[in-house]
C-alpha positions as CSV (number, residue, x, y, z in Angstrom):
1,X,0.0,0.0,0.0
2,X,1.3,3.4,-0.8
3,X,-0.5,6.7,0.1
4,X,-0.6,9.7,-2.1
5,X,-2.0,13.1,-1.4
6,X,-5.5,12.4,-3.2
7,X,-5.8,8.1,-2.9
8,X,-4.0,5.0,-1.7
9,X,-2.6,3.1,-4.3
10,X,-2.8,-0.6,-3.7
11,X,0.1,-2.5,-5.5
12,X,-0.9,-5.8,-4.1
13,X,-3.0,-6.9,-1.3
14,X,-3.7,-10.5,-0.1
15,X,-5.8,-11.1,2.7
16,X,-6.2,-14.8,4.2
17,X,-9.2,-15.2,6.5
18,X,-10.0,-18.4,8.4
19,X,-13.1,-19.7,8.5
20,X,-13.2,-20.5,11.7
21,X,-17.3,-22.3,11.9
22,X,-20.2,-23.2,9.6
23,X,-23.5,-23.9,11.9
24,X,-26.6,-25.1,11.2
25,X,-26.9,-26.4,15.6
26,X,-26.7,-30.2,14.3
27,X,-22.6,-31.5,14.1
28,X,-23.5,-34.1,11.4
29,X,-25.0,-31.4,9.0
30,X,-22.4,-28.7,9.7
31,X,-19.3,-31.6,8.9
32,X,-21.5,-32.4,5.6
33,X,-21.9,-28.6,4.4
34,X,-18.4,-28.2,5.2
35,X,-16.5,-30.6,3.4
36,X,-19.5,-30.3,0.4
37,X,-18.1,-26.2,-0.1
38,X,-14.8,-26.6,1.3
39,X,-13.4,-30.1,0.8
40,X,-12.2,-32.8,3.0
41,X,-10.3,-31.7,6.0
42,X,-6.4,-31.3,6.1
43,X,-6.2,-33.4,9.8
44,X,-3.0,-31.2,9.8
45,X,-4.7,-28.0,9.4
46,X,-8.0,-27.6,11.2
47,X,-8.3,-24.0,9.3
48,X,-10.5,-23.6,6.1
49,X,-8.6,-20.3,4.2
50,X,-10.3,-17.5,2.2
51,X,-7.7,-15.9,-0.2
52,X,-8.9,-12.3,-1.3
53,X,-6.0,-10.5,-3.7
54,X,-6.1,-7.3,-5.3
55,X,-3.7,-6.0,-7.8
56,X,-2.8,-2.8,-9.1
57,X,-6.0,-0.9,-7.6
58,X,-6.5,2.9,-6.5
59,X,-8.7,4.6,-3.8
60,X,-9.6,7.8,-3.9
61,X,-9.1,9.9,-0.5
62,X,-12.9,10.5,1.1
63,X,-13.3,12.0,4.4
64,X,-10.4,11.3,5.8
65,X,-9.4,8.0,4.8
66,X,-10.1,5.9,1.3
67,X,-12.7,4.5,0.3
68,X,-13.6,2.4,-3.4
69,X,-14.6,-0.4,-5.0
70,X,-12.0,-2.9,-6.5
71,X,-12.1,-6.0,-8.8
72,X,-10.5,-8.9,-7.0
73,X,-9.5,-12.4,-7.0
74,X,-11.6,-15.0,-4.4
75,X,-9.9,-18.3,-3.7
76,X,-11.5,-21.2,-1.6
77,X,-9.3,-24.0,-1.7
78,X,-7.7,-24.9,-4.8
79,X,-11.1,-23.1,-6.6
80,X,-10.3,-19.4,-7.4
81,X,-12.8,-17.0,-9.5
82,X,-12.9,-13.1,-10.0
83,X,-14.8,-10.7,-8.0
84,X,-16.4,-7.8,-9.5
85,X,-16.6,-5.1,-6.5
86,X,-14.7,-5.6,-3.5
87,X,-15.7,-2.7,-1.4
88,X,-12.6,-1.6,1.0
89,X,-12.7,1.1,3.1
90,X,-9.0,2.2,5.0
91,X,-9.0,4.9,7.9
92,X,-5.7,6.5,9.1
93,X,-4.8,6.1,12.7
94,X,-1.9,6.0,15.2
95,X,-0.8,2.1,14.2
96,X,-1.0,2.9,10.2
97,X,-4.2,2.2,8.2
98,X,-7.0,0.0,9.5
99,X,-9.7,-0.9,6.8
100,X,-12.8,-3.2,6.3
101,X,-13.7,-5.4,3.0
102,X,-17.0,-6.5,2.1
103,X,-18.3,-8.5,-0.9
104,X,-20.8,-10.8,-2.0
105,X,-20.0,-13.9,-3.6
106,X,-22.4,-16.2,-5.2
107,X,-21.5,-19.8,-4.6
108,X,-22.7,-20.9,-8.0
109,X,-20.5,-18.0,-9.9
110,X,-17.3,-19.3,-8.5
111,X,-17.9,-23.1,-9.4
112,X,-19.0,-23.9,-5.5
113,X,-21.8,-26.2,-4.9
114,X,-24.5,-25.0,-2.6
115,X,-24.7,-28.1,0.0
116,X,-28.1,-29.0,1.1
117,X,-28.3,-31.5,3.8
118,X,-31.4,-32.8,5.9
119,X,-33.7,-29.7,4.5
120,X,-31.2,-26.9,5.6
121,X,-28.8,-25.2,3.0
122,X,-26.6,-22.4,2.7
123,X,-28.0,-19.5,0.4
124,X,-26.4,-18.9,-2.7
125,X,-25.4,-15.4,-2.2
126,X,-23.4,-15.2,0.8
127,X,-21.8,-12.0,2.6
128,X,-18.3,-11.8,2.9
129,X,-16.8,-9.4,5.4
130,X,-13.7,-8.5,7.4
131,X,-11.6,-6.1,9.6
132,X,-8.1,-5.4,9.1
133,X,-5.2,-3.7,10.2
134,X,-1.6,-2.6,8.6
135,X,1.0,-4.2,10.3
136,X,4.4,-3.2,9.8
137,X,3.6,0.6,9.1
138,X,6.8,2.8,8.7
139,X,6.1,5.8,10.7
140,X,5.7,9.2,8.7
């Protein structure tokens, strides 16, 4: 990330987010939907991993911070597809920028099946949403 006087230029960006649960209140359903969207388990690695990048992306300054909307790459697994508007949202503070992202992501779009399993299933748009912070921030 590099700021400039009127946005924040984003050279590259990757965010990995856990997914830490998937619950429908019944253990035999939720293992089902999970390995149906994400794939058997790694017994090594209990974590499921989101991978959002972003690429050669501006945001223009807006009251203070940045704000825009970005094309992206979403990556489940070894399954990756594009996403059309990222929103991201950066504020300046004391430990460098913080931000949020949000997106919907249709599970159909990005080649995901929508796992149905004793009459529950998991809409096909779902929301997508985190909270970051810079780490590493040179001072200024």
């Amino acid at each position: 990330l590099e700021e400039g006087k009127d946005e924040l230029v984003i050279q590259k960006l990757q965010a990995s987010v856990p997914v830490k649960s998937l619950s429908t209140d019944l253990e035999t359903r939720d293992n089902h939907m999970r390995e149906k969207v994400f794939g058997p388990a790694d017994p090594g690695n209990a974590d499921i991993k989101m991978v959002i990048e972003i690429a050669d992306a501006k945001c223009p300054a807006s009251g203070g911070g940045y704000k825009c909307e970005v094309p992206a790459i979403f990556k489940v697994g070894a399954k990756s597809a594009p996403v059309k508007a990222l929103k991201l949202e950066f504020t300046k503070g004391a430990q460098g920028l913080a931000g949020s992202a949000s997106f919907g992501v249709s599970l159909t779009e990005q080649g995901l099946p929508s796992p149905a399993f004793a009459g529950a299933k998991v809409e096909d748009l779902v929301q997508v949403s985190a909270k970051f912070q810079e780490v590493g921030a040179k001072a200024k």
